[in-house]
C-alpha positions, -999 to 999 in steps of 0.1 A, spaced: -211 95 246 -190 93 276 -187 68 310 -185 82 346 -174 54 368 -172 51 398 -210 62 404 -227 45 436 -259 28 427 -269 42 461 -266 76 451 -285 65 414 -313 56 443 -308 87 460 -315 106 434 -344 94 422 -359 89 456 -352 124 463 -378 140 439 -355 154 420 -362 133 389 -388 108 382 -363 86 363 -323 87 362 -325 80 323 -324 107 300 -318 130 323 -293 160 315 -270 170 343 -245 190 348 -212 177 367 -178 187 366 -155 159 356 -121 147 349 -104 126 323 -92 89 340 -57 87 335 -57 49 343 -79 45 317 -67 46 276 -107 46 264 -116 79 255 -149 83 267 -138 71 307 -143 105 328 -151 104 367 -169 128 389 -140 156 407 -157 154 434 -168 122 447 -200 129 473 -215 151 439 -223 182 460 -219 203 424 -244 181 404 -273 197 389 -305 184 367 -304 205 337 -342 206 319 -370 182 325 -362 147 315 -365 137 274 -397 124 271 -411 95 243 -434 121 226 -435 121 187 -423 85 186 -387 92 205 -383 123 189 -361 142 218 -343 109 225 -336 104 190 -319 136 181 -294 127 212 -291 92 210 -295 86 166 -263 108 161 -237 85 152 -253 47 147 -233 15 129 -248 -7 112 -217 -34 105 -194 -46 131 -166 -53 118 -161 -14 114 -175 -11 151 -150 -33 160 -122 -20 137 -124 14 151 -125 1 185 -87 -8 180 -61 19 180 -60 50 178 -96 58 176 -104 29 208 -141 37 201 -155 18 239 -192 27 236 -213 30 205 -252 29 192 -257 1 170 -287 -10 147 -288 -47 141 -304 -61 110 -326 -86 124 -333 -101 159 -322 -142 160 -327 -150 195 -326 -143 231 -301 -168 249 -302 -172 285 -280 -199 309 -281 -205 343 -250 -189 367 -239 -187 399 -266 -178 423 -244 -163 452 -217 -136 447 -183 -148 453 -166 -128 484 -143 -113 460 -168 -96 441 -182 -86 478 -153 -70 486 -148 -52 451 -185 -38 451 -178 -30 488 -148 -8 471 -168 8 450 -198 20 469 -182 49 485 -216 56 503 -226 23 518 -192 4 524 -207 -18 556 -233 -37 529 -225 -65 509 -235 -63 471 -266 -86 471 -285 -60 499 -283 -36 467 -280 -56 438 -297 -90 439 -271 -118 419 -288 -122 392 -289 -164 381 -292 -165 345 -267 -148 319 -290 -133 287 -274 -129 256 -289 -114 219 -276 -129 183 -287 -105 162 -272 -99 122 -260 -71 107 -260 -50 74 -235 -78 58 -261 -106 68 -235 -121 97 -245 -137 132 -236 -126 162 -240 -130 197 -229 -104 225 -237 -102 261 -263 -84 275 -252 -62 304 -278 -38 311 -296 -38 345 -328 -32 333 -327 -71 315 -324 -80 349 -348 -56 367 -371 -68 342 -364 -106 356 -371 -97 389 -404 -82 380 -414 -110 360 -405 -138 390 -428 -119 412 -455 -120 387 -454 -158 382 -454 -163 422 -409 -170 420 -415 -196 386 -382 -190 366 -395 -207 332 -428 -186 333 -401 -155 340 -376 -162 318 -401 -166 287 -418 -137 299 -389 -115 293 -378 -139 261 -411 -129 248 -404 -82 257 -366 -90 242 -374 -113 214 -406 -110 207 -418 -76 213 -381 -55 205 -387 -77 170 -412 -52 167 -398 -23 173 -369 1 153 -346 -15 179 -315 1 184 -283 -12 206 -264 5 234 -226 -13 234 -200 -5 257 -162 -24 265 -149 -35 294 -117 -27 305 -99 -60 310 -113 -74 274 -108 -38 252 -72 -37 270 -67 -72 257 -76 -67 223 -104 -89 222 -117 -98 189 -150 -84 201 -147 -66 230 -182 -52 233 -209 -63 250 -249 -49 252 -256 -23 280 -289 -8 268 -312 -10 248 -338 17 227 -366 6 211 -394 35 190 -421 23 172 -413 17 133 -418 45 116 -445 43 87 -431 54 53 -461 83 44 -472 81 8 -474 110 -17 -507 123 -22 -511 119 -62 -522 155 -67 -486 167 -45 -469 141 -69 -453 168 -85 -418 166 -103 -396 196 -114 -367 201 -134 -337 223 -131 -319 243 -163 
């Protein structure tokens, strides 16, 4: 797994209102890149060339037939399961910054209420970043979201924990569910309590965790916080036919 920052979310738009691809998630492309030197996480690349002329889309996108089964083989390589070693081997030298994790068992979905206005810092820092649309303040793209969602979750040793959740599509989920309850935030927020908590209690839910910067340079104790999420159905254990039930032995 690797980062590419900085990436415009314009461009992410772009891209998918192009016709190019239906969706910008598993999507294989093909970009050259280059190794961020101000950056000591392994897996931090950006794009050589900055307006992307060179980008292609490689294939069709991987699709959810047979349960996941394309995703799985890309996404299922390498998953922990306890995290203290997550967390041990995000330390030096290894300074593992993004990771697929499989939590034991689902606690809860928390969520508190934030700031409902960007501060004119973070204006002028997204401002920075979008090398596209530099005249727009952050909110035109990216509505500030009000509530901060967290997960505690176990894991294989049976210990809570609670992390962050930073993906976009928690809070593309909120906006959705506002405008379905006519802009009531309770009704909203227990709709998406009851797809995160709920309904991923359901699932074979797997965890997409990344660092960021400031906290993995600091040596956090836990650095990490949630920036995805993937979620197959369970898989059924099949039962042996008895007439198959066959056992051999070796001489």
């Amino acid at each position: 797994m690797i980062r590419i920052y900085p990436v415009p979310l314009s461009f992410l738009g772009d891209l998918k209102g192009s016709g190019r691809v239906k969706s910008v998630k598993y999507t294989w492309i093909e970009l050259a890149l280059q190794k961020r030197t101000d950056d000591f996480r392994p897996e931090s690349h950006s794009p050589v060339n900055y307006d992307f002329h060179d980008l292609k889309i490689i294939g069709e996108r991987l699709d959810t037939k047979n349960n996941w089964q394309a995703r799985k083989e890309i996404c299922l390589r390498n998953v922990y399961t306890n995290m203290d070693t997550l967390i041990a081997d995000s330390r030096d030298p290894k300074n593992v910054s993004l990771a697929v994790f499989k939590p034991a068992n689902i606690v809860k979905l928390h969520w508190e209420e934030t700031e409902r206005e960007w501060k004119n810092e973070w204006k002028e820092l997204r401002k920075q970043g979008d090398l596209f649309l530099p005249d727009k303040d952050p909110e035109i793209l990216i509505p500030k979201l009000p509530y901060k969602f967290s997960y505690a979750f176990t894991d294989e040793t049976g210990k809570e924990r609670k992390l962050m959740i930073e993906d976009w599509e928690i809070g593309a989920l909120y906006w959705n569910c506002l405008r379905s309850t006519n802009g009531n935030e309770e009704e909203a927020l227990q709709k998406v309590k009851a797809k995160y908590e709920d309904e991923f209690k359901e699932k074979d839910l797997y965890l997409f965790m990344g660092t960021t910067k400031q906290w993995h340079m600091r040596r956090a104790t836990n650095p990490f916080v949630i920036i995805g999420v993937f979620y197959p159905k369970k898989e059924v254990p099949q039962k042996a036919s008895p007439k198959n039930n066959i056992q051999t032995s070796l001489f």
